[in-house]
N, C-alpha and C positions, 0 to 999 in steps of 0.2 A: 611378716616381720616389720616391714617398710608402715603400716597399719599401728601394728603398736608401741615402736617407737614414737610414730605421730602423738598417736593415744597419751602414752605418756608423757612428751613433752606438753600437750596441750593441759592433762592435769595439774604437772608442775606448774605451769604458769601459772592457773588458777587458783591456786593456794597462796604461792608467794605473791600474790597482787592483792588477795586478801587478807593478807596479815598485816598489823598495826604494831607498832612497839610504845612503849609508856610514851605517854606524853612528857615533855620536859617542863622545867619549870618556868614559871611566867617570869617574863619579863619585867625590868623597872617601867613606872608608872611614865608614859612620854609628856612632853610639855606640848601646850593648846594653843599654840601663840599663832596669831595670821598676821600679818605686815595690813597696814593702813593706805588707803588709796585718795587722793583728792584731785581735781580739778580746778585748773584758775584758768579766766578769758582774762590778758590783758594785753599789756602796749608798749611796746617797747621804747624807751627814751633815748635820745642821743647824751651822749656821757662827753663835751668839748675836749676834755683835758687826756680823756682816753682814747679819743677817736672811737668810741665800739657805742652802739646800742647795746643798753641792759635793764633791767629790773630785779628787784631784790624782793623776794616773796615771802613773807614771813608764814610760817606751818601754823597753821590754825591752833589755839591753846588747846583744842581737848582732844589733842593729838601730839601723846606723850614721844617723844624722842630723845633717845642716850645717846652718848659721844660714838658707842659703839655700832648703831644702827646705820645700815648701808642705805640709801637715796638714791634711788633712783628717776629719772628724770624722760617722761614720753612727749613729743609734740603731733599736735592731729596735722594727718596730715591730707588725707582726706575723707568724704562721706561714700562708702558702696553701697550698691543693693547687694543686700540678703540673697538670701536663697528664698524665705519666705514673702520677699516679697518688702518688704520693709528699710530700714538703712540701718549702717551698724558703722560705727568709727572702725579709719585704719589709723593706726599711731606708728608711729615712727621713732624711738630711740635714739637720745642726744649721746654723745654728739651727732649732727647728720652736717654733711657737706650739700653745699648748690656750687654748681658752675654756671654763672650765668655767661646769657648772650656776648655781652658787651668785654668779656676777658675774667672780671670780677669773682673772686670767690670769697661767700660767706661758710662760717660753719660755726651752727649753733653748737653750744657750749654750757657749764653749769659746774656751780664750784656751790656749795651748804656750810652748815653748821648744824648743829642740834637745836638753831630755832630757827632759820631760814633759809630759802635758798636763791641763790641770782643767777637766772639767765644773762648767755651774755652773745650778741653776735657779733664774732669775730673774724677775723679773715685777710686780706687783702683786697677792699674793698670803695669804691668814693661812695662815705654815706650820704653827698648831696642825692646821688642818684638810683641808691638804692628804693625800690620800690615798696610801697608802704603794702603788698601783698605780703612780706617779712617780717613788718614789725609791729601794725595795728590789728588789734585784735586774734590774739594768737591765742591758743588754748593747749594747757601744758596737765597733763597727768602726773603727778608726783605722787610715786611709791616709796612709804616706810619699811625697810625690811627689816624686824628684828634680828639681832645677832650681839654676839659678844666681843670681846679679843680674846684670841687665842692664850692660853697660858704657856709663854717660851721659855719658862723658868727652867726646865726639865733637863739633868745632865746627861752626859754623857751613859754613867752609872745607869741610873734611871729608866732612860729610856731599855738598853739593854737587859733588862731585872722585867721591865714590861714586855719586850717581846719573846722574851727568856732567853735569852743568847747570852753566849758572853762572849767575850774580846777576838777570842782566836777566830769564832766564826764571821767575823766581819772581814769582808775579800777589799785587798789594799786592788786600787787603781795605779799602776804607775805609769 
């Protein structure tokens, strides 16, 4: 008995594992877009009037950017070996903080537009002594991420009619 029970559970499953149902229907056609990546070595200048070193980096012209596209902003921060044997950038993600030796703290920073963008190092810092390992010859990855804004037009009605709900089943917090 214990036999073909087994037997038949074992059949059953092999049928239902091999049944398919229709397929549904296809999908809307998705958008191809990939975000744009660049690289700049430069140098960071003392700003008098701000107390901060900065540089204002304009995005190269044939690298389209909308008001709506998010920037993002990497600094190298150092060279590893591979595993193959070779070297491969580590980046580091602004803003990043230093605590230096002496009390000092910098922390790179970055503020854009849709046609350029400025590093800026900020902190509580004396830029007489800050060390030029921070500010000459720095090298910064700057990421385009396509995107939009959001559309917040949407009421109350609206949104409800979308998730098919209506009013009553919305639970009050009090």
């Amino acid at each position: 008995m214990k036999q073909l029970f087994l037997l038949l559970a074992v059949t059953t499953s092999l049928i239902f594992t091999s049944c398919e149902g229709d397929p549904g229907p296809p999908g809307e056609p998705g958008i191809n877009i990939l975000g744009q990546v660049y690289e700049v070595n430069t140098t960071l200048q003392f700003d008098p009037s701000s107390g901060t070193y900065s540089r204002v980096l304009t995005i190269p012209s044939n690298i389209e950017v909308f008001e709506s596209d998010v920037i993002l902003v990497y600094r190298l921060e150092k060279v590893v070996g591979a595993p193959d044997g070779g070297n491969a950038d580590a980046w580091a993600p602004l803003p990043q903080n230093f605590f230096l030796d002496n009390g000092d703290i910098i922390q790179y920073v970055f503020n854009h537009t849709f046609f350029d963008v400025e590093i800026i190092i900020d902190g509580d810092y004396d830029p007489n002594t800050l060390s030029l390992d921070f500010t000459d010859n720095q090298v910064f990855r700057i990421a385009v991420v396509p995107s939009e804004f959001g559309d917040a037009s949407l009421s109350m009605d609206e949104l409800l009619e979308t998730l098919q709900m209506d009013s009553a089943q919305v639970e009050s917090l009090d």
